[in-house]
NUSE-441598 format. One record per residue (C-alpha): y, x, z; residue in one letter; residue number from 1. Coordinates in pm, 1 decimal, padded with zeros to 6 digits. Example, Ala and Ser with C-alpha at 12.3 -4.5 7.8 and 13.67 -1.06 7.14 Angstrom:
// NUSE-441598
+----------+----------+----------+------+-----+
:        Y :        X :        Z : rest :  nr :
+----------+----------+----------+------+-----+
: -00450.0 :  01230.0 :  00780.0 :    a :   1 :
: -00106.0 :  01367.0 :  00714.0 :    s :   2 :
+----------+----------+----------+------+-----+
***
This chain:
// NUSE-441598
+----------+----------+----------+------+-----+
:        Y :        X :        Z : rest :  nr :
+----------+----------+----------+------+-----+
:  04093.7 : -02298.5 :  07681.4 :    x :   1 :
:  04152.7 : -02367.2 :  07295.1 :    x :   2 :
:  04138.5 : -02775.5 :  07193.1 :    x :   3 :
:  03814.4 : -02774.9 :  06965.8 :    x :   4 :
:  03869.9 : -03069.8 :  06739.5 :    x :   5 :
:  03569.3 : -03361.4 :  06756.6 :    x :   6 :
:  03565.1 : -03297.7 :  06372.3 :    x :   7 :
:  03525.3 : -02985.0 :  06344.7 :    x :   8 :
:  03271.6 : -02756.9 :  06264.3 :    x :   9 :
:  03405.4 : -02492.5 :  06057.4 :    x :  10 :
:  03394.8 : -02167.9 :  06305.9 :    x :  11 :
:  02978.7 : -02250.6 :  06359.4 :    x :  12 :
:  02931.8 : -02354.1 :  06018.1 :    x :  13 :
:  03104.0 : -01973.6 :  05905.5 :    x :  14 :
:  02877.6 : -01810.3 :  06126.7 :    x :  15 :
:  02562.3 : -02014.5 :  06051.5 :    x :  16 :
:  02514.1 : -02079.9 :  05715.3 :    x :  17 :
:  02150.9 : -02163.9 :  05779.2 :    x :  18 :
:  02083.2 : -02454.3 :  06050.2 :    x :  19 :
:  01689.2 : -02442.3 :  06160.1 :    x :  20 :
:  01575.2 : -02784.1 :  06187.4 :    x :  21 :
:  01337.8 : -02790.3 :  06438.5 :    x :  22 :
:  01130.0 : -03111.1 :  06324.8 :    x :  23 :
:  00741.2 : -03081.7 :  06351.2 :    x :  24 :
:  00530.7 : -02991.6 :  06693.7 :    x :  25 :
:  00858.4 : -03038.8 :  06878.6 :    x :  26 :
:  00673.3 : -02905.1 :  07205.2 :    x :  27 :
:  00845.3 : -02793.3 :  07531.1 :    x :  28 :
:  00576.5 : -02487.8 :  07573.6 :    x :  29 :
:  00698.6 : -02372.9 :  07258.7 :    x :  30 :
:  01048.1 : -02379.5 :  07328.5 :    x :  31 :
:  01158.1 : -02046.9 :  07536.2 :    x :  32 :
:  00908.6 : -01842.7 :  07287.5 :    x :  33 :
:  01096.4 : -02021.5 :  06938.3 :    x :  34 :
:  01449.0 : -01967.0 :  07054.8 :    x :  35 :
:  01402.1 : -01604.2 :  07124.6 :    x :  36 :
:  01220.4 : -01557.8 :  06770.0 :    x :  37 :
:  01494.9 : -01713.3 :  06619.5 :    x :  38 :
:  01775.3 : -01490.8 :  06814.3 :    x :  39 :
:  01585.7 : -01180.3 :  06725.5 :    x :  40 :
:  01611.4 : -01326.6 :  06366.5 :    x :  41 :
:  01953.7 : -01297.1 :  06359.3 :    x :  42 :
:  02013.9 : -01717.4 :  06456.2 :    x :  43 :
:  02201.9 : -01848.0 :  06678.9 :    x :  44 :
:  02188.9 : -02163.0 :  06633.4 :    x :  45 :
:  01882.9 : -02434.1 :  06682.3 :    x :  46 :
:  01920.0 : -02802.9 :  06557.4 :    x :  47 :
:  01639.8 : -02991.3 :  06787.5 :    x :  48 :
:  01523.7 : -03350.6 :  06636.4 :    x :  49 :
:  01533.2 : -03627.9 :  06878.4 :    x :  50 :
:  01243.1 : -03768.1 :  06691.4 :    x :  51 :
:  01008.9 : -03731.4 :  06979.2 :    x :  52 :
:  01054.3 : -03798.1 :  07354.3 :    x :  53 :
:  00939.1 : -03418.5 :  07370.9 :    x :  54 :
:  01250.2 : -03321.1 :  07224.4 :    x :  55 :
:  01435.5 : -03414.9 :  07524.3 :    x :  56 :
:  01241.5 : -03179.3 :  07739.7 :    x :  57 :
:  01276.9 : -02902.4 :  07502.8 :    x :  58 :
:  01692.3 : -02918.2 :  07501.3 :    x :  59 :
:  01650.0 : -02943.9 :  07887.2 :    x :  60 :
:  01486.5 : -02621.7 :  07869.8 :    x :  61 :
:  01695.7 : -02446.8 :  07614.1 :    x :  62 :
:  02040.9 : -02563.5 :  07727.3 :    x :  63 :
:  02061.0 : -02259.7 :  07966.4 :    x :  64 :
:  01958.1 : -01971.6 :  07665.1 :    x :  65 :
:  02191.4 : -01799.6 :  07440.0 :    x :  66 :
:  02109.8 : -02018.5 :  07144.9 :    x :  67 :
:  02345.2 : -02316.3 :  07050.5 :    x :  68 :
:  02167.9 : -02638.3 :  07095.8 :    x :  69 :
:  02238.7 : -02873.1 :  06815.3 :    x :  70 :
:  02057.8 : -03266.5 :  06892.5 :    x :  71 :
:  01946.2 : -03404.0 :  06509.2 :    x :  72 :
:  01866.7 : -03759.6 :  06461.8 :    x :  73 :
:  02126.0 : -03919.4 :  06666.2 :    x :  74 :
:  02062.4 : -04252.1 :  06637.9 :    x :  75 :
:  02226.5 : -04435.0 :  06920.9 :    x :  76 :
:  02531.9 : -04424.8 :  07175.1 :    x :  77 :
:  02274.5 : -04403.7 :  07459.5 :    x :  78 :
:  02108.7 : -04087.9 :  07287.9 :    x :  79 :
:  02517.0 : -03946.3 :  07249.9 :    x :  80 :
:  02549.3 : -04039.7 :  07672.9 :    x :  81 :
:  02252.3 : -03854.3 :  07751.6 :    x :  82 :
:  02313.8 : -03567.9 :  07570.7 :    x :  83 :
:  02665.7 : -03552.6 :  07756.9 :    x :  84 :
:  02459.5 : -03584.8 :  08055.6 :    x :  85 :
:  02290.7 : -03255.3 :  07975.1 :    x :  86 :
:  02607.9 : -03090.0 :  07892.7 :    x :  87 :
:  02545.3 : -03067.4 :  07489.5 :    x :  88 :
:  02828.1 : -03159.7 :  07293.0 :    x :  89 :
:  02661.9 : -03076.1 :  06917.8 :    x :  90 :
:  02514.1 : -03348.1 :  06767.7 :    x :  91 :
:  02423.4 : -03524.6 :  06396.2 :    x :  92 :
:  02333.7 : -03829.9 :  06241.3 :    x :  93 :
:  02108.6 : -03934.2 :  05992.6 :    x :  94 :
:  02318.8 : -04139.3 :  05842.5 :    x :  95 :
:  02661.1 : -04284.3 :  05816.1 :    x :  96 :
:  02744.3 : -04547.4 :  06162.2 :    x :  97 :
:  03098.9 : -04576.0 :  06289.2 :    x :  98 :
:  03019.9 : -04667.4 :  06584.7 :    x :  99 :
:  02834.7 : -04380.5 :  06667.2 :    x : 100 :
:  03173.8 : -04173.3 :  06572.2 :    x : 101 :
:  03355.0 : -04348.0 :  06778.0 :    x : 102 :
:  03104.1 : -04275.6 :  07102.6 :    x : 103 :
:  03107.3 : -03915.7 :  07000.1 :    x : 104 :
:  03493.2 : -03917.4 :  07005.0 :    x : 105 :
:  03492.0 : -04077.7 :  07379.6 :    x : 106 :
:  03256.3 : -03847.0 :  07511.5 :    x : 107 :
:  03381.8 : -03507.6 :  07343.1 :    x : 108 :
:  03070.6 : -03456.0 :  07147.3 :    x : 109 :
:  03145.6 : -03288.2 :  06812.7 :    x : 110 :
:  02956.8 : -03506.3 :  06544.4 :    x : 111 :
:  02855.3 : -03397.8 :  06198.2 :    x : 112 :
:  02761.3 : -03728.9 :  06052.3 :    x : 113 :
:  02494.6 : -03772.2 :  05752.0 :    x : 114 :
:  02607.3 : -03938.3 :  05461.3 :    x : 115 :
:  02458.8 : -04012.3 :  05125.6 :    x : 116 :
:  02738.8 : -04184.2 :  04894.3 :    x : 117 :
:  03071.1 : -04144.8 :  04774.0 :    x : 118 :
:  03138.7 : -04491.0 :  05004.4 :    x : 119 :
:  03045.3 : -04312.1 :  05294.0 :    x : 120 :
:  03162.1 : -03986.0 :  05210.6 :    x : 121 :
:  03466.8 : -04147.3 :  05156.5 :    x : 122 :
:  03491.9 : -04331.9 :  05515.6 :    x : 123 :
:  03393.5 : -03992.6 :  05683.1 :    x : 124 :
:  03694.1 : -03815.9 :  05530.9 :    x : 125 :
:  03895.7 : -04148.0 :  05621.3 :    x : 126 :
:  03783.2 : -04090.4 :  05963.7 :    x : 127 :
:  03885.7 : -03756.0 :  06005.4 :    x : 128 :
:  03583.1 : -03587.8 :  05921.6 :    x : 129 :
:  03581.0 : -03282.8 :  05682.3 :    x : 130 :
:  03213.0 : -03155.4 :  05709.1 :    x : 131 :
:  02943.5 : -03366.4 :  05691.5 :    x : 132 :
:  02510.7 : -03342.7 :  05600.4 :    x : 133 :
:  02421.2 : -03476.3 :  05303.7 :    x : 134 :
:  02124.4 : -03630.7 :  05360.2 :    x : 135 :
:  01783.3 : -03671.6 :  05252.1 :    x : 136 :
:  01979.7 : -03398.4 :  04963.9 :    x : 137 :
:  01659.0 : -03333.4 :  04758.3 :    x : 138 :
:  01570.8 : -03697.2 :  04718.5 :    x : 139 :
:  01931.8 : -03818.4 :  04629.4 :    x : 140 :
:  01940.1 : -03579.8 :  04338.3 :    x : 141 :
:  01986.1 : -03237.3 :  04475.3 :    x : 142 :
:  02256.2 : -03005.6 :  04365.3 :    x : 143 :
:  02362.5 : -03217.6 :  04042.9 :    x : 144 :
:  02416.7 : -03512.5 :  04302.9 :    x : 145 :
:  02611.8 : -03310.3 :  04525.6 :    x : 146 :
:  02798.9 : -03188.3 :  04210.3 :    x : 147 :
:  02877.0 : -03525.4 :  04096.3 :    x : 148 :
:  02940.0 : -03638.8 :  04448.4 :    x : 149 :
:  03213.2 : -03415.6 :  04582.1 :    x : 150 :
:  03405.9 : -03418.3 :  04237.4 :    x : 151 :
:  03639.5 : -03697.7 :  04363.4 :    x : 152 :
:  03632.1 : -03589.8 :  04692.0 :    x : 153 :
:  03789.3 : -03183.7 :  04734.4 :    x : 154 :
:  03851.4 : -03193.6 :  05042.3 :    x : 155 :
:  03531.2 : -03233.7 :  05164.4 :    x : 156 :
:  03230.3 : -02962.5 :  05248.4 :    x : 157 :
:  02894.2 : -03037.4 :  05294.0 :    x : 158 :
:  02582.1 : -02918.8 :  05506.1 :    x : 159 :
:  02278.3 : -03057.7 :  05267.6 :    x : 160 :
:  01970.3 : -03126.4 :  05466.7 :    x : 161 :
:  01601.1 : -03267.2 :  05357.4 :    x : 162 :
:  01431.8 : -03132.2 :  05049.3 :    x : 163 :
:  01590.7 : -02770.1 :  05127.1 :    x : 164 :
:  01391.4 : -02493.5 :  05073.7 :    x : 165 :
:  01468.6 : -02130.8 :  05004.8 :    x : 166 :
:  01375.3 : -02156.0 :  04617.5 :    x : 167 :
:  01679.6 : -02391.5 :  04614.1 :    x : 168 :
:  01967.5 : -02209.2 :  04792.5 :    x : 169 :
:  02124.9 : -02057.7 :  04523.9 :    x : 170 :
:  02187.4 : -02379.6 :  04349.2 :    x : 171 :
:  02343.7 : -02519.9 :  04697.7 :    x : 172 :
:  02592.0 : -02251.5 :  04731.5 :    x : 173 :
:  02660.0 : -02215.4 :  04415.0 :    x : 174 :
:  02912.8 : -02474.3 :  04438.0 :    x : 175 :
:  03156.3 : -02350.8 :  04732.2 :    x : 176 :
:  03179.2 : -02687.7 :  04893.4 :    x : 177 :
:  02870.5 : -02629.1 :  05051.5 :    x : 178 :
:  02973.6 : -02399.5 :  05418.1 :    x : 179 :
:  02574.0 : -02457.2 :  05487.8 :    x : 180 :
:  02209.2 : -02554.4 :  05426.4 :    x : 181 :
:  02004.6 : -02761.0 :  05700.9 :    x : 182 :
:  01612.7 : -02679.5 :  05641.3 :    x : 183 :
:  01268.8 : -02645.6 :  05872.6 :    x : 184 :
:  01098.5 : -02432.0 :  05588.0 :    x : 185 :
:  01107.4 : -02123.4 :  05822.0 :    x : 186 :
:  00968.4 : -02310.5 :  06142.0 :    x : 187 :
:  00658.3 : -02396.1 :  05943.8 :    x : 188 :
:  00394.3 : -02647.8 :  06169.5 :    x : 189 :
:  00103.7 : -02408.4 :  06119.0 :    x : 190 :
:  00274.0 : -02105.2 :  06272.3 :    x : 191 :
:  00432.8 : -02287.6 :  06570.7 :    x : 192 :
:  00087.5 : -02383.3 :  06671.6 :    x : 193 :
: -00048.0 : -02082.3 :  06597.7 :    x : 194 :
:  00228.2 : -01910.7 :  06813.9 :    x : 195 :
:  00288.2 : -01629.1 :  06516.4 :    x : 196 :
:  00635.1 : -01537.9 :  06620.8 :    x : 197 :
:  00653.7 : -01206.6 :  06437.8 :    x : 198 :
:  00521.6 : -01365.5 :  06110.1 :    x : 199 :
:  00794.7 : -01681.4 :  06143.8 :    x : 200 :
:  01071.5 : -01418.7 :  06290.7 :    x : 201 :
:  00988.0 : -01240.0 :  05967.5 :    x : 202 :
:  00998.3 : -01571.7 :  05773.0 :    x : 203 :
:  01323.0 : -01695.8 :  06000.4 :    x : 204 :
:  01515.4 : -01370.0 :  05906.9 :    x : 205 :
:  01434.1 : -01348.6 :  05580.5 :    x : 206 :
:  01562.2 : -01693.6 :  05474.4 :    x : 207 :
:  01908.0 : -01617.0 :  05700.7 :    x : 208 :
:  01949.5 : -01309.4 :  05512.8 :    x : 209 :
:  01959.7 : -01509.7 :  05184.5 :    x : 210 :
:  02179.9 : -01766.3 :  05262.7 :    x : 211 :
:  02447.2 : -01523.0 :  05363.2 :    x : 212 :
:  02422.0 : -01308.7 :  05067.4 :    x : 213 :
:  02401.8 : -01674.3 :  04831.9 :    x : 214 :
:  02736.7 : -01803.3 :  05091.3 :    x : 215 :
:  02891.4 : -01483.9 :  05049.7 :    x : 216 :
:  02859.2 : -01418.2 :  04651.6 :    x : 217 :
:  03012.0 : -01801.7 :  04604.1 :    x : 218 :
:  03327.5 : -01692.0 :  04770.6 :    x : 219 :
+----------+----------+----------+------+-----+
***
């Protein structure tokens, strides 16, 4: 078996230039139905929010499906234990912590850690880290942050998250340090609830299509 490095995330992020961010009705009877939508959209990946206790239940459920299970808002080492309980080893941060790294590192679980300043950008890539989220991206400026951001840093790619919609992906990869876009615009509340899985497969498809056309004309 090949050594995956715990920083990096460069063979998912080529073939998954859209991360679904599953944040709102995080329910575990919604679970089996939403992960087959998004594989018949062309996904294979699923970032699950640990903003809810729910969320828990729904990576339980999911963990044994062919979609990679990402956990999203890590927040502490006993989130990054129980997730190595369950056998995940994908997880990210909201933010910039160290420590958190550092747990990731011990337990194997490949971390791609929010940032949202040249300071912490800078620590990442002192850490070993080459991909990170910017995060909330919309609120910190959007793409003219980013621009101004990554200027003193080249080595560096970035996976903006918050504020993403698909009106705005062509300004995100128009600048080729960006290897993906996090967003929840295509699991949209209203049609989770409503269980519309061809309209959001539609919707979930669509968006994928787009980013990989936008990723692939920015070289």
């Amino acid at each position: 078996m090949s050594h995956v490095s715990p920083f990096d995330w460069s063979s998912l992020l080529a073939e998954q230039p859209l991360i679904p961010v599953w944040a709102s009705a995080v329910m575990p009877e919604l679970a089996e139905d939403l992960a087959a939508t998004l594989l018949r959209a062309g996904y294979g990946v699923l970032e699950v929010t640990l903003r809810e206790e729910a969320a828990w239940e729904v990576l339980a459920q999911l963990r044994s499906t062919e979609i990679t299970l990402v956990a999203g808002s890590v927040r502490t080492p006993k989130q990054l234990q129980r997730l190595k309980d369950l056998g995940l080893t994908l997880a990210v941060t909201p933010g910039w912590c160290p420590q958190l790294c550092t747990v990731a590192q011990e337990l194997g679980i490949r971390l791609l850690p929010g940032v949202a300043t040249p300071g912490e950008a800078l620590q990442a890539s002192l850490q070993g880290y080459r991909q990170v989220k910017l995060f909330p991206a919309q609120a910190l400026g959007g793409p003219a942050y980013l621009q101004a951001l990554r200027a003193p840093l080249p080595e560096m790619q970035f996976v903006p998250t918050g504020g993403v919609d698909e009106s705005s992906l062509a300004h995100w990869f128009a600048m080729p340090c960006v290897v993906a876009v996090g967003g929840s615009w295509m699991l949209p509340r209203e049609l989770l609830l409503r269980r519309d899985w061809s309209i959001l497969e539609n919707l979930a498809a669509r968006s994928l299509q787009a980013a990989k056309e936008l990723k692939q004309q920015a070289g």
